[in-house]
C-alpha positions in Angstrom: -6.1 -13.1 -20.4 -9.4 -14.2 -19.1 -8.2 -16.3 -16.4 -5.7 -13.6 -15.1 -8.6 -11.4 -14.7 -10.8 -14.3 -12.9 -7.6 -14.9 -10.6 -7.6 -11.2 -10.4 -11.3 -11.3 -9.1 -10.7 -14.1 -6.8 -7.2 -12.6 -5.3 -9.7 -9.1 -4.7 -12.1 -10.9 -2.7 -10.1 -13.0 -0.7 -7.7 -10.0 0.1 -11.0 -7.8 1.0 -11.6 -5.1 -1.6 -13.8 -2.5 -0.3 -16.2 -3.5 3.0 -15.5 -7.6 2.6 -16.3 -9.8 5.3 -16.2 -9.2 8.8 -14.6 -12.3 10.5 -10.6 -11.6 10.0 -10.0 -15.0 9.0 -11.7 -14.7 6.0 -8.4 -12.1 5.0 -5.6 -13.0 3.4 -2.3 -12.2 5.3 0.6 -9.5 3.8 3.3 -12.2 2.5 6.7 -11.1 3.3 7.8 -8.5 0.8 11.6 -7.8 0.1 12.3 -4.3 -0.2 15.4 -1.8 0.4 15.9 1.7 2.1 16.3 4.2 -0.3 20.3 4.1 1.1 20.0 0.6 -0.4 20.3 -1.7 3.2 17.7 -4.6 3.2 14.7 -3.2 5.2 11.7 -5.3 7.3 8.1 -4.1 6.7 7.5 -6.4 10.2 8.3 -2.6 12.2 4.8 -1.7 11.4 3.0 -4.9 13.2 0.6 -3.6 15.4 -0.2 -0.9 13.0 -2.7 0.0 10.5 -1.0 0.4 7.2 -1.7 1.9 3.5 0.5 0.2 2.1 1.0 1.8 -1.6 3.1 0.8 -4.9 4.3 3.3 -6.8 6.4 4.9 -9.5 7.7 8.4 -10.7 6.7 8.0 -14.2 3.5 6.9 -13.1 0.9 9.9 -13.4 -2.2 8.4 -11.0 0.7 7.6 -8.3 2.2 11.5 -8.7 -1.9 12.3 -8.6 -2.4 10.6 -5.4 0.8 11.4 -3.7 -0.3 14.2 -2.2 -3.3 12.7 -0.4 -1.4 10.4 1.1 0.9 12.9 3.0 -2.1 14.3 4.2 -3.7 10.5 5.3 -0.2 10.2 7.0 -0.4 13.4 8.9 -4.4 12.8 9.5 -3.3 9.7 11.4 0.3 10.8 13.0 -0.9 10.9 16.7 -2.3 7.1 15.7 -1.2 3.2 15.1 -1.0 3.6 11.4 1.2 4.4 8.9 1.2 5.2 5.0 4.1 3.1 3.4 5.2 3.7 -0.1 7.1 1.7 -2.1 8.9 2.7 -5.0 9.1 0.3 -8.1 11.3 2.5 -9.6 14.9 0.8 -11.0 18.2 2.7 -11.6 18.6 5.9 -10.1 17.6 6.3 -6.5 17.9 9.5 -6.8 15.6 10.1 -8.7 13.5 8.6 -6.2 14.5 11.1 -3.5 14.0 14.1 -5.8 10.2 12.7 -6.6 9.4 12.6 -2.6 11.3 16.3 -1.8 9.0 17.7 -4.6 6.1 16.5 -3.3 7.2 17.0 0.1 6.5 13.6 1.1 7.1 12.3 4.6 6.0 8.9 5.2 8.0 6.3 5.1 9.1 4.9 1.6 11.3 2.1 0.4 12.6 0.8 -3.1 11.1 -2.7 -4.4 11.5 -4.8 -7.4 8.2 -4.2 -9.3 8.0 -7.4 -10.9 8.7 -9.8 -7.9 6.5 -7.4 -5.2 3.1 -8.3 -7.6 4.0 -12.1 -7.9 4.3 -11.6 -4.4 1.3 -10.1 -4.0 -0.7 -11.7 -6.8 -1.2 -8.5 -8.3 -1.6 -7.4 -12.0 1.7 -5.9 -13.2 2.2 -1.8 -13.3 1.4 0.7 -10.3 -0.4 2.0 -8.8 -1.5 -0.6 -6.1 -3.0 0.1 -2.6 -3.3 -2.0 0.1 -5.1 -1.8 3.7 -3.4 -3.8 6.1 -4.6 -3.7 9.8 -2.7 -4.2 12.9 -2.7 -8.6 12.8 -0.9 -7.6 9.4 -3.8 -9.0 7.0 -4.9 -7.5 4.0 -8.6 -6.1 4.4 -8.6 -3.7 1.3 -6.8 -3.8 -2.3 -7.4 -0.9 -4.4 -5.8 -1.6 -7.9 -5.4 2.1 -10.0 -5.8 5.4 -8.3 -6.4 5.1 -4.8 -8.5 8.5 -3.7 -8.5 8.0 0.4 -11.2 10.5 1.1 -13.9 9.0 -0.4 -16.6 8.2 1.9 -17.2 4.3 1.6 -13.0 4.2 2.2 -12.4 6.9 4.8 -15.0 4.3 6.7 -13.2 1.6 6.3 -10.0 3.2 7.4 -11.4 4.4 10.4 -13.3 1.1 11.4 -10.2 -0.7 10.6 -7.9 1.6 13.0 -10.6 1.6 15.6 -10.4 -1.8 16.0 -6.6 -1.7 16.5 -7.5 0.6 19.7 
């Protein structure tokens, strides 16, 4: 247990977790992550290069990812006229329906995919479970990791979304 929470620790700093460095080498690139449309046809995150993503894991059983939901529209629709995107991806298994139902109710917009939970945090290094939040900028490297609730209004990371966008200008 202790050394998955060092390699936690190490994973969080070299992705960029809150303000990190400033030299975009020192960030760790988004690995290629397999994911579906909710229609089930094999879909390529590589559309939003040259964007600034949120990139977020999620599920509907999961009460801090129902919580933050909501926020995340309005991130999306703060930043429509923009290079950046709010991405969601659904860890949910079995009924994709279910899944559809989940984003109607919370009138969810953005775009949203369906991903094997299990392989998507090997893939990412990540703990296990949801909700995970990443910040990727336009190159496609990972400058932020929240692990938990993400809360996207809060000073210290509405900065960093809008330093990292500005620099994608």
């Amino acid at each position: 247990m202790r050394m998955k929470l060092v390699a936690l620790a190490v994973v969080t700093l070299v992705a960029g977790c809150g303000e990190g460095g400033d030299e975009p080498a020192s960030y760790r690139p988004l690995p290629p992550l397999e994911v579906t449309h909710l229609d089930g046809q094999p879909a390529d995150l590589g559309q939003f290069h040259g964007q600034v993503v949120v990139l977020n894991l999620w599920a509907t059983w999961c009460i801090p990812c129902r919580d933050e939901m909501p926020e995340l529209q309005q991130l999306h629709a703060k930043y429509a006229a923009d290079p950046f995107s709010v991405v969601g991806i659904s860890i949910d298994e079995g009924d994709v329906a279910l899944v559809e139902g989940f984003l109607e109710e919370f009138d969810i917009t953005y775009p949203n995919f369906l991903g094997d939970g299990a392989g998507l945090t090997e893939t990412l290094d990540l703990y296990p479970g949801v909700p995970h939040t990443l910040l990727v900028d336009a190159e496609g490297l990972i400058r932020a990791y929240w692990g938990g609730r993400f809360h996207p209004f809060e000073p210290e990371t509405a900065a960093l979304v809008e330093r990292v966008l500005s620099e994608a200008q």
